[in-house]
C-alpha positions as CSV (number, residue, x, y, z in Angstrom):
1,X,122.7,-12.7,-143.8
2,X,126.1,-13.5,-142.7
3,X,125.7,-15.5,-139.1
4,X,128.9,-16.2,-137.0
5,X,127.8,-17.8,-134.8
6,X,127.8,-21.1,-136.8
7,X,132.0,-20.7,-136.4
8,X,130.9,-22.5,-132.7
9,X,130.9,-25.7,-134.9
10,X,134.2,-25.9,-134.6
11,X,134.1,-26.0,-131.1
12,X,131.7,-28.7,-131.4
13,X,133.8,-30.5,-133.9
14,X,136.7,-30.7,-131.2
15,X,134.6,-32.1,-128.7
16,X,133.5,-34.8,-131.2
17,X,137.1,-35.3,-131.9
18,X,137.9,-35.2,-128.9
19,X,135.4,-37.9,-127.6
20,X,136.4,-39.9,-130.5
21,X,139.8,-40.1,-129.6
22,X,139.2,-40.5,-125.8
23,X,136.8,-43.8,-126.6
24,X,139.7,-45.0,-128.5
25,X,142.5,-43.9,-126.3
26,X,141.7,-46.2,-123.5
27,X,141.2,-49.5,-126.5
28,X,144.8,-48.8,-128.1
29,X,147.0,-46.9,-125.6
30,X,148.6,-50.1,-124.7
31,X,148.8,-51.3,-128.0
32,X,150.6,-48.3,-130.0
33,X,153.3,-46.3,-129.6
34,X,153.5,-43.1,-128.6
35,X,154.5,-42.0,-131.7
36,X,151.7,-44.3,-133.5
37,X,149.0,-42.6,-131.6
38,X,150.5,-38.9,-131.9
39,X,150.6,-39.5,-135.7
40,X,147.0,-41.0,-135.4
41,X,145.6,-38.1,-133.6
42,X,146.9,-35.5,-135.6
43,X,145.4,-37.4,-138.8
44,X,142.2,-37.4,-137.1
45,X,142.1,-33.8,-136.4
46,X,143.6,-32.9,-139.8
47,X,141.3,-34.7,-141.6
48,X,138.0,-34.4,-140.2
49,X,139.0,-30.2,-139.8
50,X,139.3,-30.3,-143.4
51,X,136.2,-32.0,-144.5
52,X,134.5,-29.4,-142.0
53,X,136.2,-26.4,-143.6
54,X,134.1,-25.4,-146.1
55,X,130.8,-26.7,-144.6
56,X,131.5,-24.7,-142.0
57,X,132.1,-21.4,-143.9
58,X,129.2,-22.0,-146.0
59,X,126.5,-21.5,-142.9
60,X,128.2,-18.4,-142.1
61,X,128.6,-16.7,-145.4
62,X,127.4,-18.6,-148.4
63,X,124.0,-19.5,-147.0
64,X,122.7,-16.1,-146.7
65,X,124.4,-15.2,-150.1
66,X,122.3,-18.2,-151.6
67,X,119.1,-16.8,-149.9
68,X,120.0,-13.0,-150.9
69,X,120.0,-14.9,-154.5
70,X,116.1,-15.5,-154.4
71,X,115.1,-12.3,-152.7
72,X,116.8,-10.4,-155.4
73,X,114.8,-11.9,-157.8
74,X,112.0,-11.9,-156.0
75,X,111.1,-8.8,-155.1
76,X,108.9,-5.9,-155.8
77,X,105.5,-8.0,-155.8
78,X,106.9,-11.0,-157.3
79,X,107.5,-12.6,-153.9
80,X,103.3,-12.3,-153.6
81,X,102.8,-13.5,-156.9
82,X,105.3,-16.8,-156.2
83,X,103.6,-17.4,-153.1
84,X,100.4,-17.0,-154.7
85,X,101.4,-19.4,-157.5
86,X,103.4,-22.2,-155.2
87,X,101.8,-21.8,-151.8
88,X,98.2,-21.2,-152.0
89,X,97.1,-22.8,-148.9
90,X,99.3,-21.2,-146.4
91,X,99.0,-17.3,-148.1
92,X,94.9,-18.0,-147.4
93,X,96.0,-18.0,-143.9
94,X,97.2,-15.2,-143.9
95,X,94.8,-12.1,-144.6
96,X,97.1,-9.5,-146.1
97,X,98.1,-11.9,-148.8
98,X,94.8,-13.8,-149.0
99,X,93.0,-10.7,-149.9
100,X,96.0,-9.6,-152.2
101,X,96.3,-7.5,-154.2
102,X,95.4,-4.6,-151.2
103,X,95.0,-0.9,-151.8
104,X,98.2,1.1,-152.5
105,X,98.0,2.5,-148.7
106,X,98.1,-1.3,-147.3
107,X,100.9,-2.5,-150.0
108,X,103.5,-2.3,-147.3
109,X,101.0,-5.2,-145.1
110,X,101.3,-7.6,-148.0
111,X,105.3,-7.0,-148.9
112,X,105.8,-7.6,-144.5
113,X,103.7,-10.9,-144.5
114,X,105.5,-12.5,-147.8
115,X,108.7,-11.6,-146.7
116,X,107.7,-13.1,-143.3
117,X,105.9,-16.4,-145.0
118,X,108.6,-16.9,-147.6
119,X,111.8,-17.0,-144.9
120,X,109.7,-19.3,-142.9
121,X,108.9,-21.6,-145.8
122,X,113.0,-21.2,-146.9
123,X,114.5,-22.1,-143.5
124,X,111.8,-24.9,-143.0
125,X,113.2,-26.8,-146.8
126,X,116.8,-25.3,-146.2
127,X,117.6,-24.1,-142.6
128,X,121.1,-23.5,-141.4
129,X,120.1,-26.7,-138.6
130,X,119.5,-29.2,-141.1
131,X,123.6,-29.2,-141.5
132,X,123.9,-29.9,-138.3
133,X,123.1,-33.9,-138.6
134,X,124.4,-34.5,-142.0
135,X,127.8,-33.4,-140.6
136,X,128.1,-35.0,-137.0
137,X,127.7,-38.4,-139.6
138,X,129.9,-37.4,-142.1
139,X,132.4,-36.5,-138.9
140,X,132.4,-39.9,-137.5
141,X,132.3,-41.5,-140.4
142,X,136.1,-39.8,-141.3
143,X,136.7,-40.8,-138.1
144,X,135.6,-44.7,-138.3
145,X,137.5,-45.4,-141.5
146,X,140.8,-43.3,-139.8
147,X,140.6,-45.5,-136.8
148,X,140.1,-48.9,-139.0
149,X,143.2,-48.0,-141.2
150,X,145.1,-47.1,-138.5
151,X,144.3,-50.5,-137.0
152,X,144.9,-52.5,-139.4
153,X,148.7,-51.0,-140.3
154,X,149.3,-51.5,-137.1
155,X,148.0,-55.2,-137.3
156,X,145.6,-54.8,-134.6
157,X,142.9,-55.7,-136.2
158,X,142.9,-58.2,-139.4
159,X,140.6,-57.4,-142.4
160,X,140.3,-59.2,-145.2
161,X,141.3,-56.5,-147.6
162,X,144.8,-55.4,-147.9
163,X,145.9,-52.5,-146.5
164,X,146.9,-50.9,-149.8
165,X,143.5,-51.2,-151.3
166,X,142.2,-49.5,-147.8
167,X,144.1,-46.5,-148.0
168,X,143.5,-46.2,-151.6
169,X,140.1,-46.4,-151.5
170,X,139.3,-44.1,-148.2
171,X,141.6,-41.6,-150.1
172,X,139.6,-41.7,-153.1
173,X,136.6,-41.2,-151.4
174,X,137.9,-38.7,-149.3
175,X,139.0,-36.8,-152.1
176,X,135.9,-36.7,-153.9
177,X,134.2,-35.7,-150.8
178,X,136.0,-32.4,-150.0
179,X,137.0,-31.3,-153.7
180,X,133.2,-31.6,-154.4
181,X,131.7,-29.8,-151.1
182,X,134.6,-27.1,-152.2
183,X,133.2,-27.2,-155.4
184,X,129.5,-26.6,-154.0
185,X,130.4,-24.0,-151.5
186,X,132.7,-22.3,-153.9
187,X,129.0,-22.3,-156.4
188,X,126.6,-21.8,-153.5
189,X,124.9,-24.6,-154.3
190,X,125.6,-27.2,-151.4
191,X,122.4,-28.8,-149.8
192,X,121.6,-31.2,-147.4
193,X,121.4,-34.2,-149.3
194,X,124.7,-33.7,-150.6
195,X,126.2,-33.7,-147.2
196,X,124.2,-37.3,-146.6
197,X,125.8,-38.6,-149.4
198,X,129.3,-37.8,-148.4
199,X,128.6,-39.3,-145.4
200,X,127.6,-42.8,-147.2
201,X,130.7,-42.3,-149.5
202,X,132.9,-41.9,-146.8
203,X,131.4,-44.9,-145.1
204,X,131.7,-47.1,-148.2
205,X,134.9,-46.5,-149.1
206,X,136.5,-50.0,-147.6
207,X,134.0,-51.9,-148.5
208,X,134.4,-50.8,-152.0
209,X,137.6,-51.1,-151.9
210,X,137.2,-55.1,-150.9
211,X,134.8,-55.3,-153.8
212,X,137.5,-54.3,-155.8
213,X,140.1,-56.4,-154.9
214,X,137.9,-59.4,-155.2
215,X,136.9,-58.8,-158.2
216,X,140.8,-58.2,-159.6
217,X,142.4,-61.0,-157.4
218,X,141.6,-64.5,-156.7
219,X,143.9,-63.6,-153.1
220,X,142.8,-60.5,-151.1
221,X,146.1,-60.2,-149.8
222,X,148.1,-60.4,-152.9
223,X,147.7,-56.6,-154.3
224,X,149.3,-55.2,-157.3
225,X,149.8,-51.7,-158.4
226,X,147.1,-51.2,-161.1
227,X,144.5,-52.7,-157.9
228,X,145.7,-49.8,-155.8
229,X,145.1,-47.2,-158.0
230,X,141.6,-49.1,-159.4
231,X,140.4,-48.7,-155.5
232,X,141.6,-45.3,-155.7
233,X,140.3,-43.8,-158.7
234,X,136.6,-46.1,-158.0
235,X,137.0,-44.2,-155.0
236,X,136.9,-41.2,-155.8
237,X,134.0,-41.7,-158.6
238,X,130.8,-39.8,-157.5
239,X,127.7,-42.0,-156.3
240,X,125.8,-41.8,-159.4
241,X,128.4,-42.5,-161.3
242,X,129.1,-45.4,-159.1
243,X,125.4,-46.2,-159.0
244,X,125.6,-46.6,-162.9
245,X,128.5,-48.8,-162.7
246,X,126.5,-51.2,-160.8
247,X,123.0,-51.1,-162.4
248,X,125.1,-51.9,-165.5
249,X,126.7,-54.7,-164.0
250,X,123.8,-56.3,-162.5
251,X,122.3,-55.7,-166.2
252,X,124.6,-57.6,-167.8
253,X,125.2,-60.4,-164.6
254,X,120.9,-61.2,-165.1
255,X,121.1,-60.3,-169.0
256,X,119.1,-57.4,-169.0
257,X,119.8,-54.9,-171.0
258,X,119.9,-51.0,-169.4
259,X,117.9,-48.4,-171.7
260,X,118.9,-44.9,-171.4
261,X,116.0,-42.8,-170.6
262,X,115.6,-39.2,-172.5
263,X,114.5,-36.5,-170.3
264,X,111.2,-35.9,-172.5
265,X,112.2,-32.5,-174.2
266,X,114.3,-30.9,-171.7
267,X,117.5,-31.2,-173.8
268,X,115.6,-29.4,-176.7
269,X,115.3,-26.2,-174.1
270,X,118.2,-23.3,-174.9
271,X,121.1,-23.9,-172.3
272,X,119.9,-27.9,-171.4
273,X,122.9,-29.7,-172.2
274,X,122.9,-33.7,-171.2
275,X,124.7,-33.3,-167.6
276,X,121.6,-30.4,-167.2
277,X,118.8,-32.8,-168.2
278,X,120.5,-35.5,-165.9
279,X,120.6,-33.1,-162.6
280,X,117.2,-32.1,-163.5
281,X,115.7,-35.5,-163.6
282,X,117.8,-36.5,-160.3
283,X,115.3,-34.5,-158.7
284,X,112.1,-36.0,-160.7
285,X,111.9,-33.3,-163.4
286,X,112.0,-35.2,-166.7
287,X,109.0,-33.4,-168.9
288,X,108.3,-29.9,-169.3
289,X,105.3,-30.3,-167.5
290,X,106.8,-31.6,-164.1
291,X,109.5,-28.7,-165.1
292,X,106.3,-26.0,-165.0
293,X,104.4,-27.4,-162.1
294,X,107.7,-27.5,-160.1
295,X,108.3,-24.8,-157.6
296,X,111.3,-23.1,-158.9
297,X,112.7,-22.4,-155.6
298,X,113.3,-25.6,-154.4
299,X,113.9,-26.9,-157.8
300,X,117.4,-24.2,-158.0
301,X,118.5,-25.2,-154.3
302,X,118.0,-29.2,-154.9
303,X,119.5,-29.2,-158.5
304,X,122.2,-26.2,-157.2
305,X,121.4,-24.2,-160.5
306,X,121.3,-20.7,-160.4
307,X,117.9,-19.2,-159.7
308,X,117.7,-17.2,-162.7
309,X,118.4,-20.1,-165.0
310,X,115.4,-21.7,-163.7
311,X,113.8,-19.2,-164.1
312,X,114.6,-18.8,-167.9
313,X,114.3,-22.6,-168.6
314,X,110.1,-21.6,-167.2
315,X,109.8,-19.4,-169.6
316,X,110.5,-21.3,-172.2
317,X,109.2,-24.5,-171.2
318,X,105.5,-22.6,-171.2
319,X,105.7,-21.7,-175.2
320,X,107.3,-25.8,-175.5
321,X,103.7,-26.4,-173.7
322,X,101.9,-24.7,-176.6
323,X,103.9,-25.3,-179.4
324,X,105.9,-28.1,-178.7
325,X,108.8,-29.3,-181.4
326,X,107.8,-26.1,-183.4
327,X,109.1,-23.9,-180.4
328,X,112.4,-24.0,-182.1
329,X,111.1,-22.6,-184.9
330,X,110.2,-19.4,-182.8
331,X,113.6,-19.5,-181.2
332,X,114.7,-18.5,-184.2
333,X,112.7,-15.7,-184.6
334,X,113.5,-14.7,-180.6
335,X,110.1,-15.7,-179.4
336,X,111.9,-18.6,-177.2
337,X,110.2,-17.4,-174.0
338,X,107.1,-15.7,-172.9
339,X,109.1,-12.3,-172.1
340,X,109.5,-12.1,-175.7
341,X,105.5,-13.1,-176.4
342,X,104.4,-10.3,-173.6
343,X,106.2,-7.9,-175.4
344,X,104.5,-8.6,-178.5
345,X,101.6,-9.4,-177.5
346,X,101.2,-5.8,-175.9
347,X,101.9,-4.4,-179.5
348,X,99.2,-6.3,-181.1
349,X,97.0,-4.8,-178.7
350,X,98.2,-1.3,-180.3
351,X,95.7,0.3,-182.9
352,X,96.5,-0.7,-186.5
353,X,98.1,2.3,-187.8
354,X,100.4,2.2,-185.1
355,X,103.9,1.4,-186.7
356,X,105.0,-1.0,-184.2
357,X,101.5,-3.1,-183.9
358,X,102.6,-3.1,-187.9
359,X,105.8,-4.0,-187.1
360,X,104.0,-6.9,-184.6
361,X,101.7,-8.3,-187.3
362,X,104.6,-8.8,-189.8
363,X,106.6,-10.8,-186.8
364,X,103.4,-13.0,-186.4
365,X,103.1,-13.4,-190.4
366,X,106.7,-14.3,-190.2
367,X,106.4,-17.0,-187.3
368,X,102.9,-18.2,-188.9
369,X,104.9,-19.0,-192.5
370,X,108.1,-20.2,-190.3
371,X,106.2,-22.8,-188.3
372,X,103.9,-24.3,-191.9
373,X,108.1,-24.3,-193.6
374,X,108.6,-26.9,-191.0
375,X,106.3,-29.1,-191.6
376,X,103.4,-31.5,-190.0
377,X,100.1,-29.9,-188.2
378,X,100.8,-26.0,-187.7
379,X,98.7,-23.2,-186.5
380,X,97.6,-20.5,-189.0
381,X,97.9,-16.2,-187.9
382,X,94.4,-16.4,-186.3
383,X,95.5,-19.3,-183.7
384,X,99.0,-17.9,-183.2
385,X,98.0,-15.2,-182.0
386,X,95.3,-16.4,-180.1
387,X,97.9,-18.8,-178.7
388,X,100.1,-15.7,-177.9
389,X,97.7,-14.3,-175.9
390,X,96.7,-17.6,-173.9
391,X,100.5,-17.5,-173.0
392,X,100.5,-14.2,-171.9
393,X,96.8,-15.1,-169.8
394,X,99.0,-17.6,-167.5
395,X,99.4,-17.0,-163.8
396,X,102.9,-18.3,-164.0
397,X,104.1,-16.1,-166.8
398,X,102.4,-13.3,-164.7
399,X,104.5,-14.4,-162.1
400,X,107.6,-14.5,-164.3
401,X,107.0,-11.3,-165.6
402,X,107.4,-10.1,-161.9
403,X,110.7,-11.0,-161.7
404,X,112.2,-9.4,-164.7
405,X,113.9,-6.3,-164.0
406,X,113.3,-3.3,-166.5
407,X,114.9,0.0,-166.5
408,X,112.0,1.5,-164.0
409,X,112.1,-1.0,-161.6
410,X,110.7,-4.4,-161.7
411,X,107.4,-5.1,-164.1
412,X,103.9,-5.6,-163.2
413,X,101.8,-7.6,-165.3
414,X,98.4,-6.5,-164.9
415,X,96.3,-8.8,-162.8
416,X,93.0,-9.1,-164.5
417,X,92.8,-8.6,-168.5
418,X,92.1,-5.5,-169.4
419,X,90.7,-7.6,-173.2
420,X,89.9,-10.5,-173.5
421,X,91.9,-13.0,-175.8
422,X,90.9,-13.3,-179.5
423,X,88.9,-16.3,-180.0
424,X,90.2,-19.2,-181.9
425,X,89.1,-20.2,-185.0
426,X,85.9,-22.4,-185.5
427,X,88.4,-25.4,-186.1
428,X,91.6,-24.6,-185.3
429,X,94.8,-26.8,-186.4
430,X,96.7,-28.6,-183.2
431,X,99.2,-26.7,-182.4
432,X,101.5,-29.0,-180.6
């Protein structure tokens, strides 16, 4: 979904520049040199180009790339099932997929109107447009703290920061906010809010850069060499990183004392390491049940992780919803996700002289005596497999299901059980 017609921002971004500049031109002309104000206007063009570089080439190519991500996945009936799962209210609008699943002869109907539904929903959360704002701020906001440096070197206007500690600190930020949207873009994982934020970096970086000096100086214009590189390196410090900084300091200024907040048991998930957990509960997810009834979409373009890594951190969190701490116990046995459950839960189905519903009953003997090894309240065969089954009964591990790709194309769970689920026993143990 490559669009070039988004390379007309530039064009846009020279008229910005331009009117910039021109508002300016008429305030300073008499006050700086010719030379000054070439060397200023080339800065301004340089700079705000460069911040608009890879924002820019991320509408054009990386956006579709990042939408070709989900439909990939989603495909073959999963998109209906994900709709179905995440968007109830608008697919009952909509007859084709209300009345899903439709005759063979009308699946073509239903595959039109969620590929319709699902690029309207995408471009309403994460249109090309919604770019449009965050940059015309983050562009003036280059172009503010340009024009106040270049200012004040030229003694035109007098703040009360020296002008070491200003450059230092718009450089920092400035340098955090282009290596990180290069980082994003190079990832696909840019997004709105990001852009936001480098606008409010960019716009904070003097003021910053005065807190800095007055809090490493009694005299604001007396500036030593470690305070310029402070402002710099504070600079170029993220926002959260910053915004822990500063709840930490007003902690200790009021003698409170910050507590660190664990992320329920997403750490305890294969592939969650601590920077994982934190990005996930940036965005409100911090238990596996927020992580369930999350849509996964949204979830992978807020938190910029790949879709199929959401997808994967699902299917595990469902057995952590059954099992809980003794879902590491069936990681070890490769029953970490509900892929692995489906598979042999379709074996127990099998008669009993079959050699792989064998094979399955030894596997559930195995995880029964596994899970009682480690200790506390544990289910016995009966409830495991009962459990199993429950798992496998989900609509969302139908719908994940849907997405995995198998050597003849892309796997349909059936839609209605064909048996229904053993029943528990009369008291079964907990097995969370």
């Amino acid at each position: 979904m490559k669009d070039s017609k988004y390379h007309g921002i530039w064009i846009c971004l020279l008229l910005l520049d331009g009117a910039g500049v021109g508002l300016g031109y008429k305030w300073v002309a008499s006050e700086f040199s010719t030379l000054a104000l070439s060397g200023y206007i080339t800065l301004a063009l340089l700079v705000s180009g460069l911040a608009a570089a890879p924002l820019i080439r991320f509408l054009v190519v990386g956006w579709g790339a990042r939408y070709e991500e989900f439909r990939n996945r989603l495909n073959n009936g999963a998109l209906v099932f994900y709709l179905r799962q995440f968007w109830q209210p608008r697919t009952d609008r909509i007859p084709a997929l209300k009345e899903w699943p439709l005759p063979p002869e009308r699946k073509g109907e239903a595959d039109a109107a969620a590929e319709s539904l699902f690029e309207r929903i995408y471009r309403e959360h994460y249109g090309r447009s919604a770019f449009i704002m965050p940059l015309a701020l983050l562009q003036v906001a280059i172009l503010l703290m340009v024009t106040l440096y270049a200012l004040a070197e030229m003694e035109k206007l007098k703040l009360l920061v020296n002008n070491l500690v200003i450059v230092a600190s718009i450089a920092g930020a400035y340098l955090f906010v282009v290596s990180d949207m290069v980082t994003a873009v190079r990832r696909r994982s840019l997004n709105v809010a990001d852009v936001y934020w480098y606008a409010l970096r960019m716009t904070l970086a003097i003021p910053i850069g005065a807190a800095v000096s007055a809090a490493t100086s009694a005299d604001a214009h007396a500036v030593s060499a470690l305070q310029t590189v402070v402002a710099f390196a504070i600079g170029a410090f993220p926002m959260d990183v910053l915004m822990k900084l500063l709840r930490r300091l007003a902690s200790r200024s009021f003698g409170a004392s910050e507590q660190d907040q664990n992320s329920d048991q997403l750490i305890k998930l294969e592939g969650v390491t601590a920077d994982i957990a934190a990005g996930m509960a940036a965005e409100g997810v911090n238990s596996i049940e927020q992580l369930i009834g999350t849509d996964p979409v949204l979830l992978s373009i807020r938190t910029g992780f790949p879709f199929k890594f959401i997808l994967r951190l699902s299917s595990q969190a469902i057995v952590w919803r059954y099992f809980s701490d003794h879902g590491a116990s069936l990681a070890r046995l490769g029953l970490a996700d509900v892929e692995a459950i489906f598979n042999l839960n379709e074996k127990l189905e099998l008669k009993e002289d079959d050699p792989h519903r064998q094979q399955a009953d030894k596997v559930v003997a195995n995880a029964a005596a596994c899970l009682q090894a480690g200790g506390g309240v544990t289910p016995d065969e009966a409830t495991l497999r009962f459990l199993f089954g429950e798992i496998c009964n989900q609509p969302y591990t139908r719908f994940l299901l849907s997405t995995l790709k198998q050597k003849n194309g892309y796997r349909r769970p059936r839609l209605v059980n064909a048996k229904p689920s053993e029943k528990p026993p009369e008291e079964p143990p907990n097995a969370a």
